[in-house]
C-alpha positions in Angstrom: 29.0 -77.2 -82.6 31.0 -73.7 -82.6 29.3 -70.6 -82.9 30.5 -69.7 -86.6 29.0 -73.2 -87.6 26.1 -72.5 -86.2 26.1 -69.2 -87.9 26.5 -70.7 -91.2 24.5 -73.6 -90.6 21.3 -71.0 -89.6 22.0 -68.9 -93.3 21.9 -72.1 -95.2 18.4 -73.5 -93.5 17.2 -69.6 -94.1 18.3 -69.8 -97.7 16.1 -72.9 -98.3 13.3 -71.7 -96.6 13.3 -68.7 -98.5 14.2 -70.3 -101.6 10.8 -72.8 -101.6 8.7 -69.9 -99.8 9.3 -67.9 -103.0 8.1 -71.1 -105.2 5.0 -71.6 -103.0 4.2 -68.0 -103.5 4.7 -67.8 -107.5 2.7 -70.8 -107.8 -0.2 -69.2 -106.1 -0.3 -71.4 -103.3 -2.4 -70.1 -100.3 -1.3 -68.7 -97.1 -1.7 -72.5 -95.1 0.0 -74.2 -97.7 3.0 -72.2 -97.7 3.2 -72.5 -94.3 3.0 -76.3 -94.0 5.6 -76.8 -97.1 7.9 -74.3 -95.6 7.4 -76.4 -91.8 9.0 -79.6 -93.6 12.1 -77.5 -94.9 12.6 -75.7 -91.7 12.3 -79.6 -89.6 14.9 -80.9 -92.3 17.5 -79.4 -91.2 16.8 -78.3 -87.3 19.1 -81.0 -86.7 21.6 -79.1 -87.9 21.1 -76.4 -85.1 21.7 -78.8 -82.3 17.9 -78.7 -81.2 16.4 -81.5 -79.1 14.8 -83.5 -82.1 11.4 -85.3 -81.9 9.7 -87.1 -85.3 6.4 -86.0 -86.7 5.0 -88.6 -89.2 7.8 -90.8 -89.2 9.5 -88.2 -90.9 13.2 -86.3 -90.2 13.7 -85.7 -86.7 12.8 -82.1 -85.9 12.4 -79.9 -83.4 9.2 -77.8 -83.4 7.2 -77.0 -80.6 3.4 -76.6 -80.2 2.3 -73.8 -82.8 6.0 -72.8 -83.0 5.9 -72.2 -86.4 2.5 -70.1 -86.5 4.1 -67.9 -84.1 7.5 -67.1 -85.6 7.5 -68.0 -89.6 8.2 -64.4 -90.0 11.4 -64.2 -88.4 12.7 -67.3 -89.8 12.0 -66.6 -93.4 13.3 -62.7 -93.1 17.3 -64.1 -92.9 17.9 -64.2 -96.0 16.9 -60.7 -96.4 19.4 -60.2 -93.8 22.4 -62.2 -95.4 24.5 -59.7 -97.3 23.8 -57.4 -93.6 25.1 -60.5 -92.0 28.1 -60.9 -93.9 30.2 -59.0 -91.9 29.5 -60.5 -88.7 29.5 -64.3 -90.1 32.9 -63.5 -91.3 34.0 -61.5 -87.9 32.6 -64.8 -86.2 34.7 -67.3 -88.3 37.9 -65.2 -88.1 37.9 -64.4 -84.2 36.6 -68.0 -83.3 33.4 -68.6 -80.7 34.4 -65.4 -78.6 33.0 -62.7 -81.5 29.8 -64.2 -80.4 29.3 -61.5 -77.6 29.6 -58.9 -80.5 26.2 -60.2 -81.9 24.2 -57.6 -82.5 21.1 -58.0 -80.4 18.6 -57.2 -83.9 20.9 -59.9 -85.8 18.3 -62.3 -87.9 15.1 -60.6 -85.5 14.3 -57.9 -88.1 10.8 -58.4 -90.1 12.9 -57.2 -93.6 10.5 -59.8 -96.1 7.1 -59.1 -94.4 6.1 -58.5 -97.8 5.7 -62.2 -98.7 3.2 -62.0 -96.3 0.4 -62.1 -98.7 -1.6 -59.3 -96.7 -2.1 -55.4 -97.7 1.2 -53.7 -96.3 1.7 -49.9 -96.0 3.0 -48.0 -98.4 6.6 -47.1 -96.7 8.0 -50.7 -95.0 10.0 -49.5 -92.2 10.2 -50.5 -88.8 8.4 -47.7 -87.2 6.1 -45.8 -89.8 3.3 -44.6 -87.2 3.9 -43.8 -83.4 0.3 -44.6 -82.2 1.2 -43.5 -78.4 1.2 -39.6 -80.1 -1.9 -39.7 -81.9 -5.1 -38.8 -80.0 -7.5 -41.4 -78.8 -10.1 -39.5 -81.1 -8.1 -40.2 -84.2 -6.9 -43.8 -83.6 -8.4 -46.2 -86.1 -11.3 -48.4 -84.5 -11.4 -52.2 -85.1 -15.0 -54.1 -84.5 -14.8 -57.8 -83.2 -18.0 -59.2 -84.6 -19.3 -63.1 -84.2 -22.3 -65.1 -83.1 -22.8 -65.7 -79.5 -20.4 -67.2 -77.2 -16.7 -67.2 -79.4 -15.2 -65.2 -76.9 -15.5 -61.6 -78.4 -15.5 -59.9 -74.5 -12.5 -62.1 -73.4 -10.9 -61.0 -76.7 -11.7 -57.5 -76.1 -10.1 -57.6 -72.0 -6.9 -59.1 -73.6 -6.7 -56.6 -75.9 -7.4 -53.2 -73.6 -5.4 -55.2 -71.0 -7.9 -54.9 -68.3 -11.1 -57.2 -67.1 -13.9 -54.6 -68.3 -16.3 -56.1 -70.1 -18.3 -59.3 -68.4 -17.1 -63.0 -69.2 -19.1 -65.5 -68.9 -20.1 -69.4 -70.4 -23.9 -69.4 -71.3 -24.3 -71.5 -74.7 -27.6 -70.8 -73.9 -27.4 -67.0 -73.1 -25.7 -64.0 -74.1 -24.3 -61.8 -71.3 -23.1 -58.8 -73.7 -25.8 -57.0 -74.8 -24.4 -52.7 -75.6 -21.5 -52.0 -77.5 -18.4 -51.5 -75.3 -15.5 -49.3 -76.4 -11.8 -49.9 -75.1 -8.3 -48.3 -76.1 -6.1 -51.2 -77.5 -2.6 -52.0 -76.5 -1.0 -54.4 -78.6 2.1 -54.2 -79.1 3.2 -51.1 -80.0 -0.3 -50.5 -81.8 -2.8 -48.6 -80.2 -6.4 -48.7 -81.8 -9.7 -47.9 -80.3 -11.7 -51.4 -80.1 -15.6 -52.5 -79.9 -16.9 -55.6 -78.2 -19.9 -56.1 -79.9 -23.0 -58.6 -78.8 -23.5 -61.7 -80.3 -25.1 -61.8 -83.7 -28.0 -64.3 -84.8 -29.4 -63.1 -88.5 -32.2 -64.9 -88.2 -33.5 -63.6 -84.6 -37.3 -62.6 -84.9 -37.8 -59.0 -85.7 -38.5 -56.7 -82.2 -36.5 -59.7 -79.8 -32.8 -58.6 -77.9 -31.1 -60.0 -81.0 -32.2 -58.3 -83.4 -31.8 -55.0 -81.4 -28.3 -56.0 -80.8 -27.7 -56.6 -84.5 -29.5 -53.4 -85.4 -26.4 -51.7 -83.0 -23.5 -53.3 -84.2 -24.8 -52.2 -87.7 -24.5 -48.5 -86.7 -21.4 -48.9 -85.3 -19.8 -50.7 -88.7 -19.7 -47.1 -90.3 -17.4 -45.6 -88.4 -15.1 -48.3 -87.9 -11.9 -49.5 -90.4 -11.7 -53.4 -89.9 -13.4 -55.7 -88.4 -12.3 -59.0 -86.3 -14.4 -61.8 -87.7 -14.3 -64.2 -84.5 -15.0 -68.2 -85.0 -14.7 -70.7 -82.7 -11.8 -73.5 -83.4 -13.1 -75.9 -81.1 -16.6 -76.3 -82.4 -15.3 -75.8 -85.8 -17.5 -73.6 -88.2 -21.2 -73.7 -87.4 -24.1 -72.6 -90.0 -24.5 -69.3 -87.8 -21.3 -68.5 -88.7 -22.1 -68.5 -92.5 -25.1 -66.5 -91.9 -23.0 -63.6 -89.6 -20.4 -64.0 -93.1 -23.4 -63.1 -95.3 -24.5 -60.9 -92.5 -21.2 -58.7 -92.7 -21.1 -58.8 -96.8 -24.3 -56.9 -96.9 -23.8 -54.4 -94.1 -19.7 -53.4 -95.1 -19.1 -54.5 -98.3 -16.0 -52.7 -98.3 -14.5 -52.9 -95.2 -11.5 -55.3 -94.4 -12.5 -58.4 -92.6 -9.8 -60.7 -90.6 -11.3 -64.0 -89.7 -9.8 -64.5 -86.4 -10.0 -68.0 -84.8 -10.3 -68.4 -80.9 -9.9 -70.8 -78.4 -7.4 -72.7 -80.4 -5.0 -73.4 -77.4 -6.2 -77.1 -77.5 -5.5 -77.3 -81.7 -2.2 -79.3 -82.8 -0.4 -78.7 -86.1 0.8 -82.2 -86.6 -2.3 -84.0 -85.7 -4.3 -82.4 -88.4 -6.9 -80.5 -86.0 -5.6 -77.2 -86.8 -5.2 -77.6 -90.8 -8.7 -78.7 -90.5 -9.8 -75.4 -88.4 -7.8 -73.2 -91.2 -9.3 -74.9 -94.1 -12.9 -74.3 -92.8 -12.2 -70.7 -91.5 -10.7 -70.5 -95.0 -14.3 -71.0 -96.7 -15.5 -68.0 -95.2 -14.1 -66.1 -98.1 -12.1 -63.3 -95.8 -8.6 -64.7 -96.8 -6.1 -66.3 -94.4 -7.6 -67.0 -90.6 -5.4 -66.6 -87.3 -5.6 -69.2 -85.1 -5.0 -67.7 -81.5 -6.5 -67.9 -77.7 -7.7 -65.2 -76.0 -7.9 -66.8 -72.8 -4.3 -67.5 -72.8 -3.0 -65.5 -75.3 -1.7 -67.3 -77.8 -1.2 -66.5 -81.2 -1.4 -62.4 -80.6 2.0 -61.8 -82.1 0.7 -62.9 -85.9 -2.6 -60.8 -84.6 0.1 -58.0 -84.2 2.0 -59.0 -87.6 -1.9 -59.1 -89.4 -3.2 -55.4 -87.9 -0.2 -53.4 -88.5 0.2 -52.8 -91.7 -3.1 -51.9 -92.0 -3.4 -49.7 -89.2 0.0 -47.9 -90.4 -1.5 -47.4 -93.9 -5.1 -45.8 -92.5 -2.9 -43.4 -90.0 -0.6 -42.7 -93.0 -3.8 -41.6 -95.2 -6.0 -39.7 -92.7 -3.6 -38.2 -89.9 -0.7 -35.7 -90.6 1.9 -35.4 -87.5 0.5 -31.9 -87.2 -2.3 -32.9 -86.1 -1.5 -35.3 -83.6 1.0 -32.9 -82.2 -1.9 -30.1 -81.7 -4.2 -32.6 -79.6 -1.3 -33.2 -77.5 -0.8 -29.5 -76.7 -4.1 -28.9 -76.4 -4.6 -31.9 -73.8 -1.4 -30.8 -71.9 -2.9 -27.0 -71.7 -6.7 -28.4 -70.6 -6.7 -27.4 -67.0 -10.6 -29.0 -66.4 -10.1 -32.8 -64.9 -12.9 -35.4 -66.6 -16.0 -35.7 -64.5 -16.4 -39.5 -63.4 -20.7 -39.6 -63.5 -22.0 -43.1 -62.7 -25.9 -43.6 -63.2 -27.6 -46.1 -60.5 -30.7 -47.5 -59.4 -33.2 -50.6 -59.4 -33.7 -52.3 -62.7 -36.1 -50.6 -65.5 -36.0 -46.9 -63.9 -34.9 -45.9 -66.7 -31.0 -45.7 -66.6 -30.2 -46.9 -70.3 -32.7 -44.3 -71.4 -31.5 -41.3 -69.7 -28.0 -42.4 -71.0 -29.4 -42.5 -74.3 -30.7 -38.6 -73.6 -28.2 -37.3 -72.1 -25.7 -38.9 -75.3 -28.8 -37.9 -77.8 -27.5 -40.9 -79.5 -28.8 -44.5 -79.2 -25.2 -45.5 -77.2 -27.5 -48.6 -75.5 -29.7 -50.9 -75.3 -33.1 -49.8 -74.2 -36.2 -51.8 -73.8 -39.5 -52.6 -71.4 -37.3 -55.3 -70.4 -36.5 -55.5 -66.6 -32.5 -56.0 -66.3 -31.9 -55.3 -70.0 -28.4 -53.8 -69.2 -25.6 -56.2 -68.1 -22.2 -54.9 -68.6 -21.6 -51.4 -67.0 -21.0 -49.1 -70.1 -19.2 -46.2 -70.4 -19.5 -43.4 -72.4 -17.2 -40.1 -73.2 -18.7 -37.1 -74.7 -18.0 -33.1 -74.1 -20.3 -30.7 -71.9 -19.4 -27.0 -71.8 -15.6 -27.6 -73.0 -15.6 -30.4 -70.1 -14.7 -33.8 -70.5 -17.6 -36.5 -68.5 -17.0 -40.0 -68.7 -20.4 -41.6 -68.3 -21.1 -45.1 -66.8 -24.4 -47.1 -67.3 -24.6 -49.5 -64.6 -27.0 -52.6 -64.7 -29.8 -52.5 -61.9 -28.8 -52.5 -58.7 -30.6 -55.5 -56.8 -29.6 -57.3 -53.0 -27.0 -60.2 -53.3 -28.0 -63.4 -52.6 -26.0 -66.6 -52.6 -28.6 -68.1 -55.2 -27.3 -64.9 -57.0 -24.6 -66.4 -60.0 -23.5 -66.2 -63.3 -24.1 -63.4 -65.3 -26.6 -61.6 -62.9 -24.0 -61.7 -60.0 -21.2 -60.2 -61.9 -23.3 -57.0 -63.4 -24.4 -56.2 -59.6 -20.0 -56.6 -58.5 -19.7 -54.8 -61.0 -21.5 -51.9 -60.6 -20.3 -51.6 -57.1 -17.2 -51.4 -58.3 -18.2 -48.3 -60.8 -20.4 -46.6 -57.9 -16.4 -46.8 -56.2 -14.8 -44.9 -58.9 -17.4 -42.4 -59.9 -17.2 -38.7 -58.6 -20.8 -37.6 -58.7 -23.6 -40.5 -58.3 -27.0 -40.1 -60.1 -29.8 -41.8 -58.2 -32.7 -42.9 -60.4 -35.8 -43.3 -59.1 -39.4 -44.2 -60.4 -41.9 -41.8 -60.4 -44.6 -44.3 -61.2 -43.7 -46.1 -58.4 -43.2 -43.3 -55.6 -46.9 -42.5 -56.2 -48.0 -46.1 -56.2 -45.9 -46.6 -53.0 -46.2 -43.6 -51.6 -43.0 -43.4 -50.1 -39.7 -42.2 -52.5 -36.9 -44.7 -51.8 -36.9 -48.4 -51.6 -34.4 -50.3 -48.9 -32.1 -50.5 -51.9 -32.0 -47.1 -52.9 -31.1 -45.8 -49.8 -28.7 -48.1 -49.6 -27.2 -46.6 -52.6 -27.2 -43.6 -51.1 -26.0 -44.5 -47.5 -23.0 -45.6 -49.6 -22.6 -43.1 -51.4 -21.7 -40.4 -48.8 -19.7 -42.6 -47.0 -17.2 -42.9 -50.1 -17.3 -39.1 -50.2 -18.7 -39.1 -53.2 -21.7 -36.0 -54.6 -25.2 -37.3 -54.9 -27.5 -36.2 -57.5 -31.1 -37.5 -57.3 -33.5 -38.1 -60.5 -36.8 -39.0 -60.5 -37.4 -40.5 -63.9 -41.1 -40.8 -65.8 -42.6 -37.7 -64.8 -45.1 -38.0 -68.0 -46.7 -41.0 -66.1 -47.5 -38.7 -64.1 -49.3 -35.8 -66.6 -53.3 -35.5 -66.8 -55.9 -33.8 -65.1 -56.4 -37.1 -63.1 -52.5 -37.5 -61.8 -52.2 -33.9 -60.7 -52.6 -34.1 -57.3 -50.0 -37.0 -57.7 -47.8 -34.9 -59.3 -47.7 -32.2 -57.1 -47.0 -35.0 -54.1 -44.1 -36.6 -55.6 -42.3 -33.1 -56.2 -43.1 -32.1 -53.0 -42.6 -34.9 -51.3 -39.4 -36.8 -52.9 -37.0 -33.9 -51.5 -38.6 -34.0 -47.5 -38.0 -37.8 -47.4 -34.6 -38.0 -48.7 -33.8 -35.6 -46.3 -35.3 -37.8 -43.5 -33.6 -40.6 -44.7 -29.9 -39.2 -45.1 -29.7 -36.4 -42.9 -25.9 -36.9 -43.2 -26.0 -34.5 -46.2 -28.5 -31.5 -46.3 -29.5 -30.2 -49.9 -29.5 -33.3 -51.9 -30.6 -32.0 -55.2 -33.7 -33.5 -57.1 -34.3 -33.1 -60.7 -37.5 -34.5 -62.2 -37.3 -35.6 -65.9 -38.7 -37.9 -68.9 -35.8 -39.6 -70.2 -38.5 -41.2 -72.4 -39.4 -37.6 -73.9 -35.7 -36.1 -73.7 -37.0 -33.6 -71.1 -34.5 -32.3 -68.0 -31.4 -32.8 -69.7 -30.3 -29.5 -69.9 -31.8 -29.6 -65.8 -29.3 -32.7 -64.8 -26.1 -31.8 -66.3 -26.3 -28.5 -64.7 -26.9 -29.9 -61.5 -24.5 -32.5 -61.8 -21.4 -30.1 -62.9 -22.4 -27.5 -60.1 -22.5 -30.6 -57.4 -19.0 -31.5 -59.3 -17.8 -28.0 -58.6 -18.6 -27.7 -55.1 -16.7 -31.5 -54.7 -14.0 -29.8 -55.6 -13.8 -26.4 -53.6 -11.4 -25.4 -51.7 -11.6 -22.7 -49.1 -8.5 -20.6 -48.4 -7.7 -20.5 -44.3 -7.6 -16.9 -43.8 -11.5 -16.8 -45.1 -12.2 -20.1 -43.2 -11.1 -18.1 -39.9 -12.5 -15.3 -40.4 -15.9 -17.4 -40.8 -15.4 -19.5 -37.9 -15.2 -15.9 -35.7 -18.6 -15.3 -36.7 -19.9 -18.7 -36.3 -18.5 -19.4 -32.8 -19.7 -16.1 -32.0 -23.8 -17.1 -32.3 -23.4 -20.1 -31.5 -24.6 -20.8 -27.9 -22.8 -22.6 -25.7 -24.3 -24.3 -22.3 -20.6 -23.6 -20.2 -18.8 -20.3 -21.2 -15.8 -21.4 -19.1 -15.9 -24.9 -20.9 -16.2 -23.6 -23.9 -13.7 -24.9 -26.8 -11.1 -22.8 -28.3 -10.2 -23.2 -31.9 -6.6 -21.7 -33.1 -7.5 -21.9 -36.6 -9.5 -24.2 -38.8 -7.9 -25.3 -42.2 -9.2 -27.2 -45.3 -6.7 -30.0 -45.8 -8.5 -31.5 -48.7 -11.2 -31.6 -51.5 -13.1 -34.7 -53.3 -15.0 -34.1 -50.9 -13.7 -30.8 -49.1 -12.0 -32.4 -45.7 -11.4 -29.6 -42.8 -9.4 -29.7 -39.3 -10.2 -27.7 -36.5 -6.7 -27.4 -34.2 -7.7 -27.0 -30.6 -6.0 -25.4 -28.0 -6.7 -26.9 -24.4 -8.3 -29.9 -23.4 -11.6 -29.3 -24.3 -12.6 -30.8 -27.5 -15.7 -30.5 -29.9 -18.4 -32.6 -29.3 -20.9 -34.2 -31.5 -23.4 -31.5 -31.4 -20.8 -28.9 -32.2 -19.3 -30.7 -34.9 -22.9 -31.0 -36.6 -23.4 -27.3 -35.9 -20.0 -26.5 -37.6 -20.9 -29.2 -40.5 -24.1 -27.3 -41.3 -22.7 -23.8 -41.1 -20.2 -24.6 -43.2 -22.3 -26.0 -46.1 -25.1 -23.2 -45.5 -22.6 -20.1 -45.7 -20.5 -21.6 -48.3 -23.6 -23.2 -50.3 -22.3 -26.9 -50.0 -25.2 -28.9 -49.9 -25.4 -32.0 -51.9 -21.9 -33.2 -50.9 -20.2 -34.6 -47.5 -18.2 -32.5 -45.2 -15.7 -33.6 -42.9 -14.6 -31.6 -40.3 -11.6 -33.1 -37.8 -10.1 -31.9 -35.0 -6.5 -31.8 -33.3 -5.4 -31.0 -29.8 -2.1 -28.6 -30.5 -0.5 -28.5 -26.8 2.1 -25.9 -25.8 5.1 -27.4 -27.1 3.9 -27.3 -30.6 2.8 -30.7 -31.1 -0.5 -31.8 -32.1 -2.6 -34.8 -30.5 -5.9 -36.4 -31.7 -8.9 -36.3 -29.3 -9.1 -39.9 -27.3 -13.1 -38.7 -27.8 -13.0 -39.3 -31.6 -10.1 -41.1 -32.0 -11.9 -43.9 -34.0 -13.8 -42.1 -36.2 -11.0 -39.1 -36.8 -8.3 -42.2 -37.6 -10.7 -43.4 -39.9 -10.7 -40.4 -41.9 -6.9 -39.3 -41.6 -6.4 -42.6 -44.0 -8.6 -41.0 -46.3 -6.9 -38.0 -46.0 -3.1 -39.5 -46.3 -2.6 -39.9 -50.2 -3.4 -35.4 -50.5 -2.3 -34.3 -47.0 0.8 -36.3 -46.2 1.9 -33.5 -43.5 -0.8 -34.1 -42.0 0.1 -38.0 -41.7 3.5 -36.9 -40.5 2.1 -34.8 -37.5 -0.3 -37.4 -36.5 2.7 -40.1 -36.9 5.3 -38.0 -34.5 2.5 -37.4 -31.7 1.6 -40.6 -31.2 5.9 -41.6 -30.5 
């Protein structure tokens, strides 16, 4: 077949399609319907096209693949609204012969133009590109809730859509691994929309249980959020708890706009009848026209994208002006403060959730007498003193085993993984327990902290449930642990001196004020950096009391330079043969954080041997170790990679 006949025989299939679409819709038909009259038009004359043809019923031969038509009914019922358009180029194909096919427009019969037949709430302007999400700020984007009972697959809906593995995924028919609400920036498309993951909701869950203190949170989050994804599962087909989370959603947002969204049906066909069963009992539901789609694999987010748009478009277009969106761009390109990454850690039921929870002064997570309560690490945004601090609630930090699996294995991976990216750690301890024990930290706390400074990264230490501790009785208690908490972490990481302590009652909303201060100063002096001509005029002075056993052996430092901060990095350039030892580095590492008030974070202090000819050479004494940290140092100090590089050829 040429090119023009294909051409003409593509128009004349559009023009039926349309033509029976627009009967379907004045006859009221619903959304499924349409579709499935519309499927037997479109296999009638595929033949036409030249498409491999297979039968379906012992009907015309066709060729349709697996949810084909699900996925792309929109582009093949918008040609007509492209014909008169396509004139010209049908006509420029039939007069030039088959080679006027390379002068195809790309767009040529792509263009959504009769989206309106839709059947769903449009926007009120139907262009291409009404709303640029990418300009408006992640404060202002609309928020969309995915809501369901347990186990549908509303966390590995909520990965797909934020693009990233965040939020824990797991198969326990008889458990339920998301407990908090987790918020997420969605990318689909060209939409972007701020999303919730929600946990799984069971109406009739006895009053004061997990369940009905997760449904109490997803109710507080339904008022400030615009629609809401009503997830279902296609495989098990509708289940009486999905009625009662229907009724459920009626009574608590009456008025918002609910999509029922139908996952896991990868293993649904169209022409077997499984799927028109799934859609007619999604359809029941009462929340209009269900999408079948798979969030494991994907399928089915383009009609996700075709659903949300219009709706999305026509909230931005009612409650954000451009002028707007273009001042929260300025004012983000003129902030000069970088967010603080703060990551909260500890043993289960120290009180982590709850000093989230005080710090927020909002109820952001779940909190409970329940030991390992928190599963998925949350994170949290919120302003402190014109600074942006991204908070992360991680779940309790217990030793791996290989009995370790499932749900409880994945929290503890990932809130390694958070305890990676944070800047400052927070330490939680139990006061309860430190005067109980008499001792502060537990093997796994100090491995916390261990780690902690050898990342680099500041350490703040809280001692939680201080009003355990209140009462003419506990006094002499109390005065212990304050006294000492600080001596022993000391003992125990004498890596880093002046580890702050703060003692608090998350419980009571008391030390708040106390932690955040500590935390931004710690945060601060992460990020110092010294200039060299006051680091040398320092080191004069230092080198000058400190006593050395050999005069003649003495070293000799040429100058001492900060290469780099998070956490403040320095190099000592020696001239000679003589390098630093152990004792002198420690000397210098203590000096430096008692005259420049750095304690709390990890120093590093290197040292290079500059000979005469100008070329620097790293110590065969601390070769390891100092190798170990020029990696470190390579992604802010690449000169210094590129010295270390030409000595050693």
């Amino acid at each position: 077949m040429s090119c023009a006949a294909w051409f003409r025989a593509a128009r004349k299939t559009a023009y039926s399609f349309s033509i029976l679409y627009r009967v379907t819709a004045a006859a009221s038909a619903s959304q499924f319907h349409k579709k499935i009259i519309c499927n037997e038009i479109i296999g009638a004359t595929f033949s036409v096209l030249g498409f491999p043809s297979t039968k379906i019923g012992g009907g015309t031969p066709v060729s349709v693949s697996k949810h084909f038509f699900f996925q792309n009914v929109a582009k093949f019922y918008t040609l007509l609204g492209q014909e008169r358009a396509d004139d010209e180029v049908l006509d420029n194909v039939a007069s030039n012969g088959d080679d006027a096919c390379d002068n195809v427009p790309e767009d040529f019969n792509v263009k959504a133009a009769a989206s309106h037949t839709d059947g769903r709430p449009q926007a009120k302007h139907p262009t291409d590109d009404l709303v640029d999400f990418t300009r408006i700020h992640i404060n202002k984007l609309p928020t969309v809730v995915i809501i369901g009972r347990p186990n549908v697959g509303k966390s590995a809906l909520f990965n797909r859509l934020i693009r990233r593995r965040e939020a824990l995924v797991y198969n326990t028919p008889t458990d339920h691994v998301t407990r908090d609400i987790r918020e997420g920036v969605a990318k689909l498309g060209n939409l972007r929309f701020k999303v919730l993951d929600s946990a799984g909701l069971e109406a009739e869950a006895s009053s004061g249980s997990v369940l009905r203190r997760t449904a109490e949170m997803t109710g507080n989050v339904l008022s400030r959020s615009q629609l809401a994804l009503f997830l279902v599962d296609a495989r098990d087909g509708l289940q009486p708890m999905d009625l009662d989370v229907g009724k459920w959603l009626r009574k608590n947002a009456p008025g918002m706009k609910t999509i029922v969204v139908m996952n896991k049906a990868e293993s649904l066909d169209d022409y077997d009848g499984s799927l028109a069963s799934a859609v007619g009992e999604a359809y029941t539901l009462g929340f209009g026209d269900p999408i079948a789609l798979s969030a494991e694999t994907g399928l089915g987010m383009v009609e996700l994208h075709e659903t949300l748009r219009p709706l999305l478009e026509e909230y931005v277009l009612q409650n954000i002006n451009d002028d707007e969106s273009q001042e929260n761009d300025s004012s983000e390109d003129m902030e000069c403060k970088l967010p603080l990454q703060l990551a909260i850690v500890g043993r289960p039921n120290v009180g982590k959730s709850t000093l989230l929870n005080t710090i927020l002064q909002e109820d952001r997570v779940l909190v409970g007498p329940e030991a390992g309560l928190t599963r998925d690490s949350i994170r949290a945004e919120f302003e402190y003193q014109g600074r942006t601090i991204y908070l992360v609630d991680t779940a309790g930090w217990l030793e791996r085993t290989k009995q370790d699996k499932g749900p409880a294995s994945l929290s503890i991976v990932q809130s390694r993984k958070h305890l990676m990216r944070a800047h400052i750690i927070a330490l939680v301890l139990d006061a309860e327990e430190i005067a109980k024990a008499r001792r502060s930290m537990k093997h796994v706390e100090v491995v916390i902290a261990r780690r902690a400074v050898e990342e680099g990264r500041g350490l703040v230490v809280i001692v939680n449930k201080m009003d355990l501790l209140r009462g003419e009785e506990n006094s002499k208690l109390y005065k212990r642990v304050i006294e000492a908490v600080p001596a022993e972490i000391q003992t125990v990481i004498p890596q880093v001196t002046g580890i702050p302590v703060v003692f608090v009652s998350a419980l009571e909303g008391k030390g708040r004020i106390a932690v955040m201060r500590q935390v931004v100063e710690t945060y601060e002096k992460w990020c110092l950096r010294l200039p060299t001509a006051r680091l040398n005029r320092w080191l004069r002075k230092v080198m000058s009391r400190h006593s050395w056993k050999d005069q003649a052996a003495q070293p000799k430092i040429k100058y001492f330079t900060q290469v780099k901060a998070r956490p403040p990095t320095f190099i000592a350039f020696m001239s000679g043969k003589t390098q630093l030892s152990e004792t002198d580095l420690r000397f210098l590492t203590r000096s430096l954080k008692e005259d420049f008030d750095l304690g709390g974070i990890p120093v590093r202090i290197l040292q290079r041997t500059v000979e005469r000819n100008g070329r620097t050479k790293t110590s065969s004494k601390n070769e390891q170790s100092t190798n170990r940290a020029v990696e470190r140092v390579v992604s802010d100090k690449r000169t210094i990679l590129a010295v270390e590089n030409n000595s050693t050829t």
